[in-house]
N, C-alpha and C positions, 0 to 999 in steps of 0.2 A: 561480222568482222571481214576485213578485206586484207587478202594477202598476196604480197609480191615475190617473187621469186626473180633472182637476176642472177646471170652466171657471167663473167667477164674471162676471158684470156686476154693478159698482158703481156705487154711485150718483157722479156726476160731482165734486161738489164735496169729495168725500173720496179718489177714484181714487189720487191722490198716497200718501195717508197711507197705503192701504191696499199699495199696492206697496210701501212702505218697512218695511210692518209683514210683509207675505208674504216678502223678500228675508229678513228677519232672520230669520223661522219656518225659511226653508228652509238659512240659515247654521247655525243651531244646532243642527237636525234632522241635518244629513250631523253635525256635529262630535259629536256626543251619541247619537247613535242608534248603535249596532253596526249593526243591521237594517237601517238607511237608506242604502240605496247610491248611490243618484241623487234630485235632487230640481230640476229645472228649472223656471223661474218665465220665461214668455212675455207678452208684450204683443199684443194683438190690433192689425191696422191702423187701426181706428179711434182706438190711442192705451190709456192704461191703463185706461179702462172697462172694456175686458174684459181679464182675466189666465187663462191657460190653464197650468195645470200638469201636468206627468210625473213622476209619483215612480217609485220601486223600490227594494222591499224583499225581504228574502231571502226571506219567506212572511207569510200574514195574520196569524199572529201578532205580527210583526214589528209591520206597519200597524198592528194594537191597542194595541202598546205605543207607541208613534207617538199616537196617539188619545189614551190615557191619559196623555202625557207632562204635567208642569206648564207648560211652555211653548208645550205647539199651546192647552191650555185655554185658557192667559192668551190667548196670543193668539186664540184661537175667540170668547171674551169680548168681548175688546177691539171687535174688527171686525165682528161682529155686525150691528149698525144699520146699516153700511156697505154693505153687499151687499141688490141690488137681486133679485140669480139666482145661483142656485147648483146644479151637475149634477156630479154625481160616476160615475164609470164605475169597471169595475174589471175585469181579464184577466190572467190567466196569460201567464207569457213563453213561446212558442214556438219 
């Protein structure tokens, strides 16, 4: 299994839209994705500034097809201006 980990800070007066627009990415991801087995969307304590995710996929090709999907684009598009940081990690399940 291959798992991603991304942590984003947003800029504040978009935080909102941007969790409503991440909740839906990761709705349609599990629902549309074969490879997409888990997709968790976290709020940091300081509130939605920061959003921390956990995906897993069955392997990187999966995440590729993930990547290429029309819907992470729109949405990669969309929120774009939104994000102030963005860190992406990525490991093998153990």
């Amino acid at each position: 299994m291959y798992v991603v980990t991304v942590t984003f800070r947003v800029h504040p007066v978009r935080a909102d839209e941007f969790l409503a627009a991440m909740r839906e990415n990761a709705v349609t991801s599990l629902a549309s994705e074969p490879g997409c087995h888990r997709f968790d969307v976290a709020i940091g304590e300081d509130g939605p500034t920061t959003v921390f995710l956990y995906e897993l996929y069955s392997d990187r090709a999966a995440f590729d097809a993930h990547l290429a999907s029309a819907h992470f684009k729109a949405f990669d598009r969309a929120v774009a201006d939104w994000v102030a940081e963005k860190s992406v990690q990525t490991y093998a399940l153990a």
